[in-house]
C-alpha positions in Angstrom: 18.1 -29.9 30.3 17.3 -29.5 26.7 16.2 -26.2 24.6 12.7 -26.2 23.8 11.5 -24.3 21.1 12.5 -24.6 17.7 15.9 -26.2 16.3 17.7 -22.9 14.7 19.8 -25.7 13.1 16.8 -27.3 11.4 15.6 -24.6 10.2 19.0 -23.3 8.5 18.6 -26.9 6.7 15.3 -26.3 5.6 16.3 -23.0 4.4 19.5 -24.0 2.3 17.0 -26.9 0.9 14.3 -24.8 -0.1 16.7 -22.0 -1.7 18.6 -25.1 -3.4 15.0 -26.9 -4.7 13.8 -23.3 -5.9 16.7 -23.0 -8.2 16.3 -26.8 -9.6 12.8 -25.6 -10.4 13.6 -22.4 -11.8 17.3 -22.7 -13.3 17.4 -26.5 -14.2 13.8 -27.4 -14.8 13.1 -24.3 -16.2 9.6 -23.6 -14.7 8.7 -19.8 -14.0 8.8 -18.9 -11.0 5.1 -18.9 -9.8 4.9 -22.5 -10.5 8.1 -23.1 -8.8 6.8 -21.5 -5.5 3.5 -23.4 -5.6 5.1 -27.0 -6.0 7.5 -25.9 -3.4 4.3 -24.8 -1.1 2.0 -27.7 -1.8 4.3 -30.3 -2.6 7.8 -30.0 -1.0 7.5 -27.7 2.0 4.5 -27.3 3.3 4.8 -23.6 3.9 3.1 -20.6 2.0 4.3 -19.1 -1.3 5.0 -15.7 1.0 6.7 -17.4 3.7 8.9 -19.2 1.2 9.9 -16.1 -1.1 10.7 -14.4 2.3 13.4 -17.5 3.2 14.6 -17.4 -0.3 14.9 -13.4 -0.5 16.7 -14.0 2.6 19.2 -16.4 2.6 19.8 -16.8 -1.3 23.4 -14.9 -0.8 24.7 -17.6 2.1 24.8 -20.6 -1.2 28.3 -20.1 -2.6 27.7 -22.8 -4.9 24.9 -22.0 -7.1 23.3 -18.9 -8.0 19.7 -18.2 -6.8 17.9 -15.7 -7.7 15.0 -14.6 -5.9 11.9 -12.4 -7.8 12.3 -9.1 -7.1 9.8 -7.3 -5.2 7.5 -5.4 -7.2 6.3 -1.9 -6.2 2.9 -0.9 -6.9 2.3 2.5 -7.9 0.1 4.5 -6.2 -3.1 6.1 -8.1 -5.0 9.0 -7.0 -8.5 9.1 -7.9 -8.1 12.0 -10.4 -4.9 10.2 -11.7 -7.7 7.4 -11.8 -9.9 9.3 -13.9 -7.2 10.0 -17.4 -7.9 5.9 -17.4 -11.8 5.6 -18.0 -13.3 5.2 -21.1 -15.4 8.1 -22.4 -18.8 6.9 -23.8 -18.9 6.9 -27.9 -22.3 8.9 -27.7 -21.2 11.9 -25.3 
């Protein structure tokens, strides 16, 4: 009797493929990386942009023979409203 479920195998392919297509598209064809991720979503791999940064963030270390490198994740900084306020723009008759 056979597994069911999904093929952990498979998907360790697809990984390795997606992080190897991600740096054609960013290292050889030279694209940034936001058009990278969307061919590889709506073109390639079927997957969303998250889902694929996730993989790539994730297994970019295991390829030995090329050099991936993933966009790092940007922190947004945290406002408080009166940090808020410094920002607005006074009115020119007050």
């Amino acid at each position: 009797m056979s597994k069911r479920g999904r093929n952990k195998e498979l998907i360790r392919k697809r990984d390795e493929q997606l992080c190897r297509r991600y740096y054609y598209w960013t290292e050889k064809q030279r694209l940034r990386f936001d058009d990278a991720l969307r061919i590889l979503s709506e073109h390639e791999f079927f997957i969303s942009e998250e889902r694929i940064m996730a993989i790539i963030r994730r297994h970019c270390h295991e390829l030995k023979d090329i050099d991936v490198k993933p966009v790092p994740k940007v922190k947004k900084p945290r406002l408080t409203p009166q940090q808020l306020e410094l920002f607005e723009v006074q009115d020119a008759n007050s």
